[in-house]
ROSEZA-545782 format. One line per field, with one value per atom (N, C-alpha, C): residue number from 1; residue in three letters; x, y, z. Coordinates in nm, 4 decimals. Each point is the difference from the previous one (the first is absolute). Layout:
N
pos	[NUM,...]
code	[Ala,...]
x	[X,...]
y	[Y,...]
z	[Z,...]
//
This chain:
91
pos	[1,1,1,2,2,2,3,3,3,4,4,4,5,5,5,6,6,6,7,7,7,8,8,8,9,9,9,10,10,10,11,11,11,12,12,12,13,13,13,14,14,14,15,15,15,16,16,16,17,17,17,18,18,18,19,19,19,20,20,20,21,21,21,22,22,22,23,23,23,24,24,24,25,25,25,26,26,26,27,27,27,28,28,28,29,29,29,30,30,30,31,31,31,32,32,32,33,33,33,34,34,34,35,35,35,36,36,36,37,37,37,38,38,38,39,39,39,40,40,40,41,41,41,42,42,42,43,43,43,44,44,44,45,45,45,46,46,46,47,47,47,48,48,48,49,49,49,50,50,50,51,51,51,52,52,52,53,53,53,54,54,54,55,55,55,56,56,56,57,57,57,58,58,58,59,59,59,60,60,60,61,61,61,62,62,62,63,63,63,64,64,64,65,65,65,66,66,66,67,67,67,68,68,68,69,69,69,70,70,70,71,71,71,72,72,72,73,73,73,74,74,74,75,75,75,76,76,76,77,77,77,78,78,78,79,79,79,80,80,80,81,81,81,82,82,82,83,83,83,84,84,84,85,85,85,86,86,86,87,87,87,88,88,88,89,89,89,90,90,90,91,91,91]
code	[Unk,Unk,Unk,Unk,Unk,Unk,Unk,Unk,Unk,Unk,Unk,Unk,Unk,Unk,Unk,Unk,Unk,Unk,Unk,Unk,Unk,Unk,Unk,Unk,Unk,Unk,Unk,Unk,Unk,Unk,Unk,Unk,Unk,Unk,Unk,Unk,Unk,Unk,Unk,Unk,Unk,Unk,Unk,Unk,Unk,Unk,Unk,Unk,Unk,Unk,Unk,Unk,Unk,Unk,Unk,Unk,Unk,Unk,Unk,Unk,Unk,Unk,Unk,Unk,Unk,Unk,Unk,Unk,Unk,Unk,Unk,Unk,Unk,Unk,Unk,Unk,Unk,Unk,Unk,Unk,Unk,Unk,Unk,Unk,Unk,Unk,Unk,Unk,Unk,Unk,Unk,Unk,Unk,Unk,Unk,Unk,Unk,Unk,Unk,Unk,Unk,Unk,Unk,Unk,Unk,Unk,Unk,Unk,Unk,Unk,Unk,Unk,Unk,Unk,Unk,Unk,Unk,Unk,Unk,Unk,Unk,Unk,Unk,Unk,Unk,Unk,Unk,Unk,Unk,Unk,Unk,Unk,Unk,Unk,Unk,Unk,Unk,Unk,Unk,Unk,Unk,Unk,Unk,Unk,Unk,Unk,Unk,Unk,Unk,Unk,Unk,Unk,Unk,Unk,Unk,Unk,Unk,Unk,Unk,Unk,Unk,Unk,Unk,Unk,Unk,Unk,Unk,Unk,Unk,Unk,Unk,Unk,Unk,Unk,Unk,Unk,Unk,Unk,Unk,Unk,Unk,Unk,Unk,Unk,Unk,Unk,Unk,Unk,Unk,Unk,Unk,Unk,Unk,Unk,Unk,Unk,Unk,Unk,Unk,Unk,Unk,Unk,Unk,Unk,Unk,Unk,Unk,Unk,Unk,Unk,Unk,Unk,Unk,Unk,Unk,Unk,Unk,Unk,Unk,Unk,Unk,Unk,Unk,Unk,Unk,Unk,Unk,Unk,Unk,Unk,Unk,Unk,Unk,Unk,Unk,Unk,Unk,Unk,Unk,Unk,Unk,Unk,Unk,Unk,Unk,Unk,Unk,Unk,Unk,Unk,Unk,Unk,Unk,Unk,Unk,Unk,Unk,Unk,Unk,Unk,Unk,Unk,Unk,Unk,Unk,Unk,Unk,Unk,Unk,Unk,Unk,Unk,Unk]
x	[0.1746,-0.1446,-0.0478,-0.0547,-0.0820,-0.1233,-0.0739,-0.1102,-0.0159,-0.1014,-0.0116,-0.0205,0.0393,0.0007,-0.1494,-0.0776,-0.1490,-0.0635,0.0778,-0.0474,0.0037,0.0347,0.0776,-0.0970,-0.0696,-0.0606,-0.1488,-0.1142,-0.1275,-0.0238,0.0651,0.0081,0.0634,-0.1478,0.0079,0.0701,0.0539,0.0396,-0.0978,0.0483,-0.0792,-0.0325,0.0247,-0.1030,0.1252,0.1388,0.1259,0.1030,-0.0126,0.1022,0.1373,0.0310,0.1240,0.0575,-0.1099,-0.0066,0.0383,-0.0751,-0.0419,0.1616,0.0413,0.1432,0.1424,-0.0517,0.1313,0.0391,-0.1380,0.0026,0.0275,-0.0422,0.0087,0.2037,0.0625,0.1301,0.0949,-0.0618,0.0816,-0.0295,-0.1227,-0.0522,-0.1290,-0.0444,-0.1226,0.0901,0.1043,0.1256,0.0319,0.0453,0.0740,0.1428,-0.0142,0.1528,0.1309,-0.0648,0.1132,0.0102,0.0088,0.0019,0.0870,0.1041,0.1641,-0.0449,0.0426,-0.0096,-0.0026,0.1253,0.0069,-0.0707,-0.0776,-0.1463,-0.1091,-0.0405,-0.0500,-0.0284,0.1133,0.0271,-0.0338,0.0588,-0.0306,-0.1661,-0.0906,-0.0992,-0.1049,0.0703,-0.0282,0.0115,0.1010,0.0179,-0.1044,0.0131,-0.0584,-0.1798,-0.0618,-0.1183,-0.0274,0.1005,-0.0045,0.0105,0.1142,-0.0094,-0.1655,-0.0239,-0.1672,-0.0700,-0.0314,-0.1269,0.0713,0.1342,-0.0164,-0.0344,0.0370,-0.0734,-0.0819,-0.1173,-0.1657,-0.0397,0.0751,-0.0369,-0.0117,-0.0915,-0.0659,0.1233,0.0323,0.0868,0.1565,0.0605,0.1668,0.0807,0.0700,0.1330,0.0574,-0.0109,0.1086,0.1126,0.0715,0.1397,0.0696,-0.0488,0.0057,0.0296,-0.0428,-0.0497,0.0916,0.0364,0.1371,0.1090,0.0559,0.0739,-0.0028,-0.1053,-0.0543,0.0875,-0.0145,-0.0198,0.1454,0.0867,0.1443,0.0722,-0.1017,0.0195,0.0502,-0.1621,-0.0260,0.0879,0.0367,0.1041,0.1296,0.0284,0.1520,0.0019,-0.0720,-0.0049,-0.0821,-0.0555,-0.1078,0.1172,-0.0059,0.0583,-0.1164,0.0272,-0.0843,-0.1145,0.0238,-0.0831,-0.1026,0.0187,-0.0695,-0.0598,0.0574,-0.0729,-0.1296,0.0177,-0.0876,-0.1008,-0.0189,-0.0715,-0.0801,0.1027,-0.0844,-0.0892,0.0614,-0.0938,-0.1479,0.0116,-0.1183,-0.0377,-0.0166,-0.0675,-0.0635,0.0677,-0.0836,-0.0729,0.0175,-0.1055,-0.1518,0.0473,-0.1246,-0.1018,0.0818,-0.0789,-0.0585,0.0682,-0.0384,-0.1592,0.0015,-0.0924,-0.1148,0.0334,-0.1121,-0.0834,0.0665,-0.0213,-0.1124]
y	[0.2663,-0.0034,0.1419,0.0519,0.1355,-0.0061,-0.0598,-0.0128,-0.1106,0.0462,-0.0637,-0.1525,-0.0934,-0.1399,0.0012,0.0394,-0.0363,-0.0107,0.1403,0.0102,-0.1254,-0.1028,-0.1157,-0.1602,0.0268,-0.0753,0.0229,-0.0974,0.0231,0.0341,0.0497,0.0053,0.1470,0.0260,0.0915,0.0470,0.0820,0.0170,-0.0953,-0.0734,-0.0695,-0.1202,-0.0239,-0.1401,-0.0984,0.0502,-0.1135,0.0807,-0.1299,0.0438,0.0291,-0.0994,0.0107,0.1220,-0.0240,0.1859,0.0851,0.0068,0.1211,-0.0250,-0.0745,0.0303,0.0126,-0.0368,-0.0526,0.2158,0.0382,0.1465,0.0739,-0.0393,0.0931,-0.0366,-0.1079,0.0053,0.0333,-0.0193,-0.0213,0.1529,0.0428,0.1344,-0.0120,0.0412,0.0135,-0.0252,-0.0116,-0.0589,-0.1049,-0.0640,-0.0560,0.0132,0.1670,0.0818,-0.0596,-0.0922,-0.0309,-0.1456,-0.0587,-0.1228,0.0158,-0.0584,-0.0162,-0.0577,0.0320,-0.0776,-0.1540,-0.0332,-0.1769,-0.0146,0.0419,-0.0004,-0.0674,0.1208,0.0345,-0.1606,-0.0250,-0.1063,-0.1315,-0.0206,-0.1091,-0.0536,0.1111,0.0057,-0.0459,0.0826,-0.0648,-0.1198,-0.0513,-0.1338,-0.1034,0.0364,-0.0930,-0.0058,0.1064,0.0109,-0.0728,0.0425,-0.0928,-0.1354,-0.1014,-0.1160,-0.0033,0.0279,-0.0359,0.0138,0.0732,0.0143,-0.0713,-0.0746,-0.0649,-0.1520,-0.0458,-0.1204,0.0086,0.0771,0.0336,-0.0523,0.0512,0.0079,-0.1426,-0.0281,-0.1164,-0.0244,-0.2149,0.0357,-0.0060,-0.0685,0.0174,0.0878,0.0291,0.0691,-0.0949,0.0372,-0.0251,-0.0061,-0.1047,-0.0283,0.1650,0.0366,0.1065,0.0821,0.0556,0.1079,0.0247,-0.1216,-0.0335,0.0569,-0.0699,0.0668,0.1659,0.0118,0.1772,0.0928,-0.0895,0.1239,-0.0268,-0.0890,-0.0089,0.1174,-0.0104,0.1148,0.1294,-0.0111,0.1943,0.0366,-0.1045,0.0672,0.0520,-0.0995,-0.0271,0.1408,0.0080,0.0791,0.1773,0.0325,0.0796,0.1516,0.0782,0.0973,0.0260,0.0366,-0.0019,0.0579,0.1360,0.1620,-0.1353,-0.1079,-0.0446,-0.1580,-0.0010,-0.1364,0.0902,0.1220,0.0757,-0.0192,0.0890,0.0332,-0.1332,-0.1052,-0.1143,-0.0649,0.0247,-0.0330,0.1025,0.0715,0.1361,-0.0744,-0.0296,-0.0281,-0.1115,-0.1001,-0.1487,0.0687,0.0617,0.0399,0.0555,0.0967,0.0396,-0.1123,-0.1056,-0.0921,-0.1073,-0.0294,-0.0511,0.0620,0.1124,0.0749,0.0106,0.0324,-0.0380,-0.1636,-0.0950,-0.1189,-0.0569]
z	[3.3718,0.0069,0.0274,-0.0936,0.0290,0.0841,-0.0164,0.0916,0.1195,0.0764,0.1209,0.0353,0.0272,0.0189,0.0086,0.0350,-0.0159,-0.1083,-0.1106,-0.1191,-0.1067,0.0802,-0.0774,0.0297,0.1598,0.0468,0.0137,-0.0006,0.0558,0.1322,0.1171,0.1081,0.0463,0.0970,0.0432,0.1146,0.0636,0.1717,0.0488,0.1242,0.0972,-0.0415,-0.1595,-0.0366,-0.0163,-0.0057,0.0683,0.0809,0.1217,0.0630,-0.0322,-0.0804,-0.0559,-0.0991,-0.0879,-0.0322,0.0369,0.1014,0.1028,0.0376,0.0420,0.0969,-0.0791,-0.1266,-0.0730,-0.0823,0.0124,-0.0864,0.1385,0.1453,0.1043,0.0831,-0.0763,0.0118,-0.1141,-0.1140,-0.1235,-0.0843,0.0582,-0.1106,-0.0855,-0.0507,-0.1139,-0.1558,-0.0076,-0.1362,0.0214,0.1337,0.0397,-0.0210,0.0662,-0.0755,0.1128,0.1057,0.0997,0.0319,-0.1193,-0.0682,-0.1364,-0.0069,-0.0856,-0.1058,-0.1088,-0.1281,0.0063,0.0984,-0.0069,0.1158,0.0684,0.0831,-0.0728,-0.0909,-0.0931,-0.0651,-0.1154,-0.0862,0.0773,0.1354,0.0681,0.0162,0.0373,0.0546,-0.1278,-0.1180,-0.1627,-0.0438,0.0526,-0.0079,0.1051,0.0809,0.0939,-0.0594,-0.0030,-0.0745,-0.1259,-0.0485,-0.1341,0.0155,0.0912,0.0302,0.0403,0.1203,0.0460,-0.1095,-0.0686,-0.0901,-0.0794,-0.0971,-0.0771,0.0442,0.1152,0.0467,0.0285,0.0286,0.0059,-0.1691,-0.0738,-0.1606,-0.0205,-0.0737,-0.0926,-0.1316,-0.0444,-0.1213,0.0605,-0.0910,0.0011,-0.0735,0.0653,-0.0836,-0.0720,-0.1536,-0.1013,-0.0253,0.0115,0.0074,-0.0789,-0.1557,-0.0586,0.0373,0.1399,0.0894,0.0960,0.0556,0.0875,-0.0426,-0.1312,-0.1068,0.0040,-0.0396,-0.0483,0.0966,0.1364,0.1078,0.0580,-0.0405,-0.0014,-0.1014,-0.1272,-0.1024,0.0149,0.0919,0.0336,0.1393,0.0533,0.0923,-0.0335,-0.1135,-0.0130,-0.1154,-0.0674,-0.1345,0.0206,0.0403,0.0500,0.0807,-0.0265,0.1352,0.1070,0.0902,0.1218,-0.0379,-0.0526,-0.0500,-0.0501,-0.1013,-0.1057,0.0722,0.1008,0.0241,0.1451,0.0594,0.0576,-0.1070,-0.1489,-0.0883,-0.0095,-0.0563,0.0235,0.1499,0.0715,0.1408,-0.0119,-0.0606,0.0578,-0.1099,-0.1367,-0.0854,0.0248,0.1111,0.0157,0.0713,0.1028,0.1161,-0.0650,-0.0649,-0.0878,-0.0534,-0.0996,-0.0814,0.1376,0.1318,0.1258,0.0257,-0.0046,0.1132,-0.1322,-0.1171,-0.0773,-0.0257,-0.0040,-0.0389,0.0956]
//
């Protein structure tokens, strides 16, 4: 991550605590936070907001994502994660 965890959020210093504490232990990168830190914390987000989400998952999809694990190199299933995130944050 090149830029600052804020640059990412609507939230300013002071307007979350968690914020506020997670950049005043971890850094303004969250450069002291581990890749499988990292990935976990990705995951867990992703569980919550996909049970927030409206609609079922497609048996299809289930499949898919047995796919992209098994088939995918890491470098390429990253590429793919940043690309959902994008089409996420637009939608």
């Amino acid at each position: 991550m090149n830029k600052p965890i804020r640059y990412y959020t609507n939230l300013d210093r002071g307007e979350s605590g968690l914020l506020d504490g997670m950049v005043d232990k971890y850094g303004q990168r969250l450069e002291e936070i581990s890749l499988k830190e990292k990935l976990f914390l990705v995951s867990n987000i992703a569980k919550d907001l996909g049970e927030l989400a409206p609609g079922i998952i497609r048996d299809e999809i289930y499949v898919l994502a047995i796919h992209v694990s098994g088939s995918l190199k890491s470098h390429d299933q990253e590429g793919l994660l940043e690309a959902l995130i994008a089409q996420i944050r637009s939608m």
